[in-house]
Structure formats: structure tokens, C-alpha cells
DSSP file (Angstrom, degrees, kcal/mol; ACC not computed):
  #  RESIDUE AA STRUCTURE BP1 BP2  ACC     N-H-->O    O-->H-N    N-H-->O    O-->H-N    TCO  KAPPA ALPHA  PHI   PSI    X-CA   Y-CA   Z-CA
    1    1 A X              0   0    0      0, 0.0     2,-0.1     0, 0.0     0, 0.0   0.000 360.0 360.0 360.0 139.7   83.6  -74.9   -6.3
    2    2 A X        -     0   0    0      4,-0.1     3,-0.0     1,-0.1     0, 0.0  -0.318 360.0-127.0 -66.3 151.7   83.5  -76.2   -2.8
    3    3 A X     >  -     0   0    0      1,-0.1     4,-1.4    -2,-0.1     5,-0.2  -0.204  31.6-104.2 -83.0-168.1   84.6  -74.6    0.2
    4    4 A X  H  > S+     0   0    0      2,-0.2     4,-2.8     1,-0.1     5,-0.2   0.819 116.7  51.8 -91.9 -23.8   86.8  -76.1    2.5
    5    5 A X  H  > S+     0   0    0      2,-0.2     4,-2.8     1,-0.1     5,-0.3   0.995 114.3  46.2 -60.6 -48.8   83.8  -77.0    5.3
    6    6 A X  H >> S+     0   0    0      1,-0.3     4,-2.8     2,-0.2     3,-1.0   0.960 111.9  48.7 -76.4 -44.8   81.9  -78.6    2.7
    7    7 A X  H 3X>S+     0   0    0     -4,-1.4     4,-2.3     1,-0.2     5,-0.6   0.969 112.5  52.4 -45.5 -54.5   85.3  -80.5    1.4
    8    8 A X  H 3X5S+     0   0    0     -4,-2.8     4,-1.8    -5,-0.2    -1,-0.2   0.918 112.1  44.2 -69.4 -15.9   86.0  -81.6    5.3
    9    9 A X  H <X5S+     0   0    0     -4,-2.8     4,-2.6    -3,-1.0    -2,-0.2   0.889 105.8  56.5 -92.3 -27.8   82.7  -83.0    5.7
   10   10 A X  H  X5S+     0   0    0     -4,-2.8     4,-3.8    -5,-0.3     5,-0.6   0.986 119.9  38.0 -49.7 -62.4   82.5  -84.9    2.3
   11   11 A X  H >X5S+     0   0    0     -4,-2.3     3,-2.9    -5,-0.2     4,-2.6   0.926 112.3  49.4 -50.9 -51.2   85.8  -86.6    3.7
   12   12 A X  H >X<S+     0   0    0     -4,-1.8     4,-2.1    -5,-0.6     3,-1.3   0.772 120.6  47.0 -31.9 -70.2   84.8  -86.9    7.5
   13   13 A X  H 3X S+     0   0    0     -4,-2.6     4,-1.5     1,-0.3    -1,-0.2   0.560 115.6  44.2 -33.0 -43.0   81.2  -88.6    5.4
   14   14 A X  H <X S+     0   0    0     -4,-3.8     4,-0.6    -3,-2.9    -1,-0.3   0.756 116.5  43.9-107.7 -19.7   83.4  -90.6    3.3
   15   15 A X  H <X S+     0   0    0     -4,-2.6     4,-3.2    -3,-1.3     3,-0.4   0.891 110.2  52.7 -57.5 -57.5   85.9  -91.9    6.2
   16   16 A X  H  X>S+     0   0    0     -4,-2.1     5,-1.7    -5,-0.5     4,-1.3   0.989 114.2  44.4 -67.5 -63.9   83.4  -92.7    8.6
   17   17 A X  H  <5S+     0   0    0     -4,-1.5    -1,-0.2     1,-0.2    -2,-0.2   0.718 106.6  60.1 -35.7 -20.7   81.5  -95.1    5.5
   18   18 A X  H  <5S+     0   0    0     -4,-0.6    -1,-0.2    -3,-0.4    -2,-0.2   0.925 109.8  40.4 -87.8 -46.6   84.8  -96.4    4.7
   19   19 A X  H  <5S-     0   0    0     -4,-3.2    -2,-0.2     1,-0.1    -1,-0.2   0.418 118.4-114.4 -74.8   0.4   84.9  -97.9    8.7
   20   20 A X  T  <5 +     0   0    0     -4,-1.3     2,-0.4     1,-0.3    -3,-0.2   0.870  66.6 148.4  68.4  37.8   81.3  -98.7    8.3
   21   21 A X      < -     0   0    0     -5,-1.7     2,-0.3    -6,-0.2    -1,-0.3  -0.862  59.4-105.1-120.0 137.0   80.0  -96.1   10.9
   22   22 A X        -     0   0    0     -2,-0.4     2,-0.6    -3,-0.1     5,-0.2  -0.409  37.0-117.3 -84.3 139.6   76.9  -94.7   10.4
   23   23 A X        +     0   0    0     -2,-0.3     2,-0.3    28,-0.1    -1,-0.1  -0.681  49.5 164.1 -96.0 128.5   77.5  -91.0    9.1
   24   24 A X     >  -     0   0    0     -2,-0.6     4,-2.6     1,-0.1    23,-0.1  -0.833  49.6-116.9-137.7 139.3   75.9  -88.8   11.8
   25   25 A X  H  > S+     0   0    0     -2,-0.3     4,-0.9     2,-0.2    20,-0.1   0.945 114.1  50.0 -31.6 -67.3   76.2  -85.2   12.6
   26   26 A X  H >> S+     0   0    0      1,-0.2     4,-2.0     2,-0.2     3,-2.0   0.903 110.6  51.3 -31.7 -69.0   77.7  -85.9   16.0
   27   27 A X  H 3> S+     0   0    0      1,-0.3     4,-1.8     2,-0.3    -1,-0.2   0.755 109.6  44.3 -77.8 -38.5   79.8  -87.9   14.6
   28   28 A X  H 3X S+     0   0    0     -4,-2.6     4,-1.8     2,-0.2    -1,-0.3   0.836 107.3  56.4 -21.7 -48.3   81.2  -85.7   11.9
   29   29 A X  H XX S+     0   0    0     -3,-2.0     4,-1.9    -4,-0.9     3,-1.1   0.988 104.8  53.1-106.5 -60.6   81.6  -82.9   13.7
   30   30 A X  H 3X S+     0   0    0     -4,-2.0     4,-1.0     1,-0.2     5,-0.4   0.848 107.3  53.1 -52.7 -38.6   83.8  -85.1   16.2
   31   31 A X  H 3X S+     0   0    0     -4,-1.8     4,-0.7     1,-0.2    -1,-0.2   0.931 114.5  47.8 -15.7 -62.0   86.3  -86.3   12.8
   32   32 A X  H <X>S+     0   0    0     -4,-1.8     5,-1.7    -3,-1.1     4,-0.6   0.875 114.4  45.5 -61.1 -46.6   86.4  -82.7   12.4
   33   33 A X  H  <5S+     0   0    0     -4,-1.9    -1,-0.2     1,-0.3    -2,-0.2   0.475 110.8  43.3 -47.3 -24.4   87.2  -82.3   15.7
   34   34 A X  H  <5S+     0   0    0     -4,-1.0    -1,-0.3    -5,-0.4    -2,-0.2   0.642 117.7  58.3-111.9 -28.4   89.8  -84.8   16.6
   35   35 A X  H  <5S-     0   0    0     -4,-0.7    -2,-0.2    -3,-0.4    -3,-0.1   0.538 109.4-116.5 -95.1  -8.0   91.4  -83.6   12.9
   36   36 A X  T  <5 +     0   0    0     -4,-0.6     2,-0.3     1,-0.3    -3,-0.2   0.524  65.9 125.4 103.2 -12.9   91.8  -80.3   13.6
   37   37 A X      < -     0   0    0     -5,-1.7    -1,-0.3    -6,-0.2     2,-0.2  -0.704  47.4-134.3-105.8 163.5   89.7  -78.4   11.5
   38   38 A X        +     0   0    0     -2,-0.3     2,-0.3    -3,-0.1   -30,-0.1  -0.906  29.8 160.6-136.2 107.9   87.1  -75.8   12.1
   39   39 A X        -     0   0    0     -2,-0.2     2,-0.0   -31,-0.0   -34,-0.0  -0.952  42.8 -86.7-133.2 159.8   83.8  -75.8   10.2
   40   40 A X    >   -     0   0    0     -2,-0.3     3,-0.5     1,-0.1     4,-0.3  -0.427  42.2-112.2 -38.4 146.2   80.2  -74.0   11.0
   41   41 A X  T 3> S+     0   0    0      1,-0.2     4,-0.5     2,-0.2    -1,-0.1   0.377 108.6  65.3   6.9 -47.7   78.3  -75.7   12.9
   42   42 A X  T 34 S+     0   0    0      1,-0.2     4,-0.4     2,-0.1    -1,-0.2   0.691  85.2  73.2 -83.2 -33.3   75.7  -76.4   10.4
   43   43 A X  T X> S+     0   0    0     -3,-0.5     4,-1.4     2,-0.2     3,-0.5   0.852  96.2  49.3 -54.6 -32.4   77.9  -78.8    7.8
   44   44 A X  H 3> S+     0   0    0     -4,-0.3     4,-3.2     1,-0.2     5,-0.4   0.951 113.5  40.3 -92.4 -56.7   78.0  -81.5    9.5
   45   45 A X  H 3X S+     0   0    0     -4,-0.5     4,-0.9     1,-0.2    -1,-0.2   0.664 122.3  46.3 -46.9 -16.5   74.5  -81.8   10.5
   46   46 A X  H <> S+     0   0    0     -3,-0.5     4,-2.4    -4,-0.4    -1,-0.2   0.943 109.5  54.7 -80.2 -46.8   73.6  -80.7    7.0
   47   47 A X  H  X S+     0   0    0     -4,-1.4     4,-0.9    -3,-0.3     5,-0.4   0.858 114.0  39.7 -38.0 -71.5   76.1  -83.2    5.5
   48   48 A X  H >< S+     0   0    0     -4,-3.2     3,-0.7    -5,-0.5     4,-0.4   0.919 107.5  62.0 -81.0 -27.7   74.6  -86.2    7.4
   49   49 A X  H >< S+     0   0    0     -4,-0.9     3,-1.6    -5,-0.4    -2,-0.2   0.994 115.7  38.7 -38.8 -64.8   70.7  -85.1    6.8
   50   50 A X  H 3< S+     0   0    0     -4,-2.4    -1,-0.2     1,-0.3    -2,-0.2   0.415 108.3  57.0 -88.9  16.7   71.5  -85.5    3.2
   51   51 A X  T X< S+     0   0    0     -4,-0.9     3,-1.3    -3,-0.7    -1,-0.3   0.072  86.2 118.5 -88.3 -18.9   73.5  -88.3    3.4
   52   52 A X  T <  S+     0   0    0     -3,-1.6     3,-0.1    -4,-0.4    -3,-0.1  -0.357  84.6   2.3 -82.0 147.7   70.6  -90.1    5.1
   53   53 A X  T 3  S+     0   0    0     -2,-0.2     2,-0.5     1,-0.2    -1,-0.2   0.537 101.1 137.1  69.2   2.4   69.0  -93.2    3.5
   54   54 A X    <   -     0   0    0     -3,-1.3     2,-1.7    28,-0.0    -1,-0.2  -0.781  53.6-142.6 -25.9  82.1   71.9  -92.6    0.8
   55   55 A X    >>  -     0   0    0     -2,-0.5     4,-1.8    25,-0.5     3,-0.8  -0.481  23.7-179.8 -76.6  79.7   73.7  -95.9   -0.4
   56   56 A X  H 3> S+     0   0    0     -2,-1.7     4,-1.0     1,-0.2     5,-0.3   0.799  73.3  63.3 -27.0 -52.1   77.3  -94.5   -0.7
   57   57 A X  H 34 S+     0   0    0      2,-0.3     4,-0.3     1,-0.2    -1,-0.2   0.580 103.5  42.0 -14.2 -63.5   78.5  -97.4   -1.6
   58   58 A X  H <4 S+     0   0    0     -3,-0.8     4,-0.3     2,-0.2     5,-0.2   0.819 108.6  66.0 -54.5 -69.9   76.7  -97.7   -4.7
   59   59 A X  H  X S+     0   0    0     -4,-1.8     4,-0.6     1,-0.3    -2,-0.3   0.590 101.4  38.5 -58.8 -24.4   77.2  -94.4   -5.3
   60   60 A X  H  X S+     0   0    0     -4,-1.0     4,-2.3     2,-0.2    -1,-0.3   0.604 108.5  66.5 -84.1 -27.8   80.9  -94.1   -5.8
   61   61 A X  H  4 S+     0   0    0     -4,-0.3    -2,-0.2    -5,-0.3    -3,-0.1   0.389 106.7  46.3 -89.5   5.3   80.8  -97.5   -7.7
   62   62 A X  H  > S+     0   0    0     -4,-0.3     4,-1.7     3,-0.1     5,-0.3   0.744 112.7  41.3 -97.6 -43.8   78.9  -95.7  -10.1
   63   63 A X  H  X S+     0   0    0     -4,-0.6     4,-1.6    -5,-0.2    12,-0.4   0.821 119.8  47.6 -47.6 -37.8   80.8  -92.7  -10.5
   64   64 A X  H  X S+     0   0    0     -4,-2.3     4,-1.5     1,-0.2    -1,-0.2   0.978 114.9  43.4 -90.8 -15.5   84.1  -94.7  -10.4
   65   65 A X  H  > S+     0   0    0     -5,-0.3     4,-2.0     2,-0.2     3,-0.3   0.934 115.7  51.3 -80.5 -33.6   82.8  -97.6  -13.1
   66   66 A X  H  X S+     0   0    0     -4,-1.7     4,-1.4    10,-0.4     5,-0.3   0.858 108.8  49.2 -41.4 -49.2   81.2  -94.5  -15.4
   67   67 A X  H  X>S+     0   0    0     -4,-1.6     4,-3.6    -5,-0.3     5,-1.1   0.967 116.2  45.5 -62.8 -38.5   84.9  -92.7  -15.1
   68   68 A X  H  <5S+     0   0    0     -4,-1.5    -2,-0.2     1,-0.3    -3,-0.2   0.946 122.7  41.2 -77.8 -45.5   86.6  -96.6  -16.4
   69   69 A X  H  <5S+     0   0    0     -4,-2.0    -1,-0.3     1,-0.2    -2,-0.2   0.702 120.7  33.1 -81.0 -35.9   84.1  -96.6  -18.8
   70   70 A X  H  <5S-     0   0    0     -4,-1.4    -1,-0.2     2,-0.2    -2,-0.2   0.761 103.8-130.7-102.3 -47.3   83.8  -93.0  -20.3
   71   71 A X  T  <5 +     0   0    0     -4,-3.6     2,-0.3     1,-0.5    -3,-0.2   0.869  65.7 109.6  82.5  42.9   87.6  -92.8  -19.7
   72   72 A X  S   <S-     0   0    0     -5,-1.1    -1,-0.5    -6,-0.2    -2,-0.2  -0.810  84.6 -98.8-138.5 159.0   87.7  -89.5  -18.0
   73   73 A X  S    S+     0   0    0     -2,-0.3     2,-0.6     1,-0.2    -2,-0.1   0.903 112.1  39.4 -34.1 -84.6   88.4  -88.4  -14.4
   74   74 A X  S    S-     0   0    0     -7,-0.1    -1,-0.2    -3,-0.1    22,-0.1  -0.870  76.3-165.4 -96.6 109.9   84.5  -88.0  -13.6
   75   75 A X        -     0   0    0     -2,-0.6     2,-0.2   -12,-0.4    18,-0.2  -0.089  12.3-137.5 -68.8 162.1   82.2  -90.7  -14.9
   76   76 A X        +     0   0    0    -10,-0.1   -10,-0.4   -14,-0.1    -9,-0.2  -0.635  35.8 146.7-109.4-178.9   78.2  -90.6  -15.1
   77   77 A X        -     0   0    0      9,-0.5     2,-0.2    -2,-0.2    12,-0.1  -0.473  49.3 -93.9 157.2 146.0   76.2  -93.8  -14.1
   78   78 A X        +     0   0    0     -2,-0.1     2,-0.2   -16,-0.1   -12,-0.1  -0.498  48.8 160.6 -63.6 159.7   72.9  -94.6  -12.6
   79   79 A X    >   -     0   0    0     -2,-0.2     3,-1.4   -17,-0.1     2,-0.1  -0.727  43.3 -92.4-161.5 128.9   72.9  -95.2   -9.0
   80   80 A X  T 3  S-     0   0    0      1,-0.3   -25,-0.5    -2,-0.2   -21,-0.2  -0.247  95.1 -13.1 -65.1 137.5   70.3  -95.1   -6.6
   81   81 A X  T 3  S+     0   0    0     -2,-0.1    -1,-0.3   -27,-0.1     4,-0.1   0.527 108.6  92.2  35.8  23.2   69.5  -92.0   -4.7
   82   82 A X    <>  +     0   0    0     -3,-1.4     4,-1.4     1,-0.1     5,-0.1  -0.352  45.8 133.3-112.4  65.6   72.6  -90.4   -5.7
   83   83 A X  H  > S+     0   0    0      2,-0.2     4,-2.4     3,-0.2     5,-0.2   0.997  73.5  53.6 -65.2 -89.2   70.4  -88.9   -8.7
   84   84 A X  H  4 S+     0   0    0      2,-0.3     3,-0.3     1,-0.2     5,-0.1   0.621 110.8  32.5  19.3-104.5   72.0  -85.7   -7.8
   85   85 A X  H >> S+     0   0    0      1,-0.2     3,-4.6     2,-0.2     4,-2.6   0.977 112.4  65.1 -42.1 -85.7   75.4  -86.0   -7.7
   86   86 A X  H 3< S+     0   0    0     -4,-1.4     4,-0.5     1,-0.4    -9,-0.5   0.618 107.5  48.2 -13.0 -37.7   75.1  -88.7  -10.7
   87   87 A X  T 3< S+     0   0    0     -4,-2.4    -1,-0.4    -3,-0.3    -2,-0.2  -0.023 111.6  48.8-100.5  31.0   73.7  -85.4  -12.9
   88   88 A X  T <> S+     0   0    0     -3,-4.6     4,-1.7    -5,-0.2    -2,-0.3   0.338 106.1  50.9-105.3 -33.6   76.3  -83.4  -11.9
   89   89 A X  H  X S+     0   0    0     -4,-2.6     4,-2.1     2,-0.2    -3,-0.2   0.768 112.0  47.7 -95.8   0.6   78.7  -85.4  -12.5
   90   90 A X  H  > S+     0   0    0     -4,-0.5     4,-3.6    -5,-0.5    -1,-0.2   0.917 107.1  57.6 -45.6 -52.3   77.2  -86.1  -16.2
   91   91 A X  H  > S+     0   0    0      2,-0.2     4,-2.6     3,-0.1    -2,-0.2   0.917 108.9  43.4 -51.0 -53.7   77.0  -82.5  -16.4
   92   92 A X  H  X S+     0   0    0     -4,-1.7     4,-1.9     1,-0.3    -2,-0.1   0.992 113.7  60.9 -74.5 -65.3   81.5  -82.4  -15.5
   93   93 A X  H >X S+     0   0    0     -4,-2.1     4,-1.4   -18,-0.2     3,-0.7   0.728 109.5  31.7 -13.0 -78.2   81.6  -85.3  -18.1
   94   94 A X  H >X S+     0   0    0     -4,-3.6     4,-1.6     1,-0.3     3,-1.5   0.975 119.4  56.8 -63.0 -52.2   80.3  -83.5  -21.0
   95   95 A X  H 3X S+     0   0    0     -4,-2.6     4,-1.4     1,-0.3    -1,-0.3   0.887 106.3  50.5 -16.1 -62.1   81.9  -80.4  -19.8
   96   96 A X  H <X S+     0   0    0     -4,-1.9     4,-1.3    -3,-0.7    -1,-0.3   0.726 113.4  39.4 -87.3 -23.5   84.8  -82.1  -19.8
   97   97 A X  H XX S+     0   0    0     -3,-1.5     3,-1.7    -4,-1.4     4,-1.1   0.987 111.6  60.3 -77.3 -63.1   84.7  -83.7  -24.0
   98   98 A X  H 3X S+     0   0    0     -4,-1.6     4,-2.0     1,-0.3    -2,-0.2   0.584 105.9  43.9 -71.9 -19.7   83.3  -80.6  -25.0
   99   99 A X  H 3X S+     0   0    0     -4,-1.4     4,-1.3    -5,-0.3    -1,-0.3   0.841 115.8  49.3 -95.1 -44.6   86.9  -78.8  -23.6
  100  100 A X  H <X S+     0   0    0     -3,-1.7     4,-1.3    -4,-1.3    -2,-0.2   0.626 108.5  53.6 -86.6   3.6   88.9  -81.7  -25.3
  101  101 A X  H  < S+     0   0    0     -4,-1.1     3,-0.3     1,-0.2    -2,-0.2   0.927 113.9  41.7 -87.9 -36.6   86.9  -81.1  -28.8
  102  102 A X  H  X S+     0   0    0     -4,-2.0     4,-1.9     1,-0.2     3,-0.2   0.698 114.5  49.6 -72.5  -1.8   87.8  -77.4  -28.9
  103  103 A X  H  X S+     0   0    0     -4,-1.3     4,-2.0     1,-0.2    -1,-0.2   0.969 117.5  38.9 -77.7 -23.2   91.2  -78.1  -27.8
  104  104 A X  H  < S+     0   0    0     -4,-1.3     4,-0.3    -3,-0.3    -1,-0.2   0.205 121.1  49.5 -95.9  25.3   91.5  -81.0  -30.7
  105  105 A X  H  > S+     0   0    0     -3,-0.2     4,-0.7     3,-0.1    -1,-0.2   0.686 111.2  52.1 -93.8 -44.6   89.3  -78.3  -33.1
  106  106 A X  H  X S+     0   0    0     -4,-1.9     4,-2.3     2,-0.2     3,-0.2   0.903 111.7  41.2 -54.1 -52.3   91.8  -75.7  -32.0
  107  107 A X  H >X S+     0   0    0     -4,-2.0     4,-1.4     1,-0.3     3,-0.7   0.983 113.7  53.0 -69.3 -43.7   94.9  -77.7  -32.9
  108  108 A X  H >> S+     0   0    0     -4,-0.3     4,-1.2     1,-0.2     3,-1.0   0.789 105.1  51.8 -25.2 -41.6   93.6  -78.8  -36.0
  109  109 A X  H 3X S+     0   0    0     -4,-0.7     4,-1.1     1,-0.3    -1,-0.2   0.858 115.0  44.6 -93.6 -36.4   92.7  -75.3  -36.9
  110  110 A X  H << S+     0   0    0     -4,-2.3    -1,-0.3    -3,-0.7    -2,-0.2   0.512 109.2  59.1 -89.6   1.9   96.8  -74.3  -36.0
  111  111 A X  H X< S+     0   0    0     -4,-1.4     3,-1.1    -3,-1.0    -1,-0.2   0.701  89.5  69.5 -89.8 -33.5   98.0  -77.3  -37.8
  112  112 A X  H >< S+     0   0    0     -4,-1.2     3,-0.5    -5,-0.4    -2,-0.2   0.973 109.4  38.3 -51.0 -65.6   96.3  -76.4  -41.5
  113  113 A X  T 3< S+     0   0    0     -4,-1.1    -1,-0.3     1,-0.2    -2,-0.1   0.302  93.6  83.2-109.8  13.0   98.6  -73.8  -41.8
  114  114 A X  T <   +     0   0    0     -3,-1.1     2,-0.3     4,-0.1    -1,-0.2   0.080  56.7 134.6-120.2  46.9  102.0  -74.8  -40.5
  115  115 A X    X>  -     0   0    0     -3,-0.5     3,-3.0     1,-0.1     4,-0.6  -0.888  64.7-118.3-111.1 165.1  103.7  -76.7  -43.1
  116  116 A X  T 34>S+     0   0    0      1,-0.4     5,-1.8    -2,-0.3    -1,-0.1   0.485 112.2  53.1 -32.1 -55.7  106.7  -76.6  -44.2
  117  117 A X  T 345S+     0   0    0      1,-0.2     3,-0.5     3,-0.2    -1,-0.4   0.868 107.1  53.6 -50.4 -51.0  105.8  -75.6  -47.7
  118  118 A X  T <45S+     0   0    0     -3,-3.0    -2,-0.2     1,-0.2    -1,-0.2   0.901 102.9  58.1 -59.4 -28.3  103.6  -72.5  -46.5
  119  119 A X  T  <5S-     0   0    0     -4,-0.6    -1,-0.2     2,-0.2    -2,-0.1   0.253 117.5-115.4 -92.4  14.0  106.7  -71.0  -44.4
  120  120 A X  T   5S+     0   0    0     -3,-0.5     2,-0.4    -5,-0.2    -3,-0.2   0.820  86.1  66.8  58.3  14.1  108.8  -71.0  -47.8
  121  121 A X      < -     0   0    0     -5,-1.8     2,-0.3    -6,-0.1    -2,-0.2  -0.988  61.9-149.1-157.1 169.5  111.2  -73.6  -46.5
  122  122 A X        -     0   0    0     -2,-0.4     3,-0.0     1,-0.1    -7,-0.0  -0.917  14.1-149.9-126.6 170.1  111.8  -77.4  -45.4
  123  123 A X  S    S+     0   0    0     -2,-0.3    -1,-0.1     1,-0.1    -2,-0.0  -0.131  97.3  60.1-109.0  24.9  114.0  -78.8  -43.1
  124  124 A X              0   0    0      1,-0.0    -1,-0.1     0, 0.0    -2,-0.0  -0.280 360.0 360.0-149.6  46.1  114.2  -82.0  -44.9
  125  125 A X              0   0    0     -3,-0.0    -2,-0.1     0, 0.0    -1,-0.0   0.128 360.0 360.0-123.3 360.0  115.7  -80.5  -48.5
């Protein structure tokens, strides 16, 4: 899970891309700055190092047409140079079927044996 620095620089990252402002340390750290929050030192500069040469752009418009497509939360999809992210968020994907086949394995399993007929009685005699 993330922490809350890494979470305030993904937004600061994703704010400043939304205005079309080239995602800088500096310029992070002032977001953060001007918003109120309190991070190390070191996110923001880390934040925009690996954000560089990065198509954002791209990169959420693969994650979000993989989520329309897959029909889950978090999608997969290629995208260039967000390789990364784009396998993790396969990785949540399958995570995320493999949690709705045991649930629908589970209910199956609690449905076999609760009808009316095993429990010695109906409600519709």
C-alpha cells in the first residue's frame, strides 16, 4: 500500500499533467506546498525522475480502456513506458477475478446444501 507522501505526489504528478505543466521536482514540491501537506524531501524529486520521458497520457488511457474492457476497477493494457505500472496493474486484475471465483466457488459450495427439501421443510407447501 502506499503511503501518504507517495499518494500526494502521484496527485501533485497527475494535476500538474492535467494543466499541461511539465512534472518537475520543484514543482511538485511547491503543489505540496501551496496544499498543505508535508512530505520528505526526496518524493518529489523521486516522483518526477521517474516520471521523466513517461507519456502519462497514454498511460492512464490504457489502464482506464483495459478497466472498460476487462470490466473491473483496474484494467491491464499495453502502453508505452508505463511497462511497470501496466504489470502491476495486470497483476490487481487477476488478483482481483481470482477473489470473485472463490467468492462465486464459495457460494456455490453454501448453496448445494440449502434447500428447502434438506432442512425437512418448505415454505411453499
Amino acid at each position: 500500500m502506499a503511503s501518504n507522501d507517495e499518494l500526494a505526489c502521484i496527485y501533485a504528478a497527475l494535476i500538474l499533467h492535467d494543466d499541461g505543466i511539465s512534472i518537475t521536482g520543484d514543482k511538485i514540491a511547491t503543489l505540496l506546498k501551496a496544499a498543505g501537506v508535508s512530505v520528505e524531501p526526496y518524493w518529489p524529486t523521486l516522483f518526477a525522475k521517474a516520471l521523466d520521458g513517461v507519456d502519462i497520457g497514454s498511460m492512464i488511457g490504457a489502464l482506464g480502456a483495459g478497466a472498460a474492457t476487462a470490466g473491473v476497477a483496474v484494467g491491464g493494457g499495453g502502453g508505452g513506458g508505463g511497462a511497470p505500472v501496466t504489470a502491476a496493474a495486470v497483476a490487481v486484475e487477476e488478483s482481483e477475478e481470482e477473489k470473485v471465483e472463490a467468492k462465486e466457488e464459495k457460494k456455490a459450495d453454501s448453496d448445494e446444501g440449502s434447500s428447502d427439501e434438506d432442512m425437512g421443510f418448505s415454505l411453499f407447501d
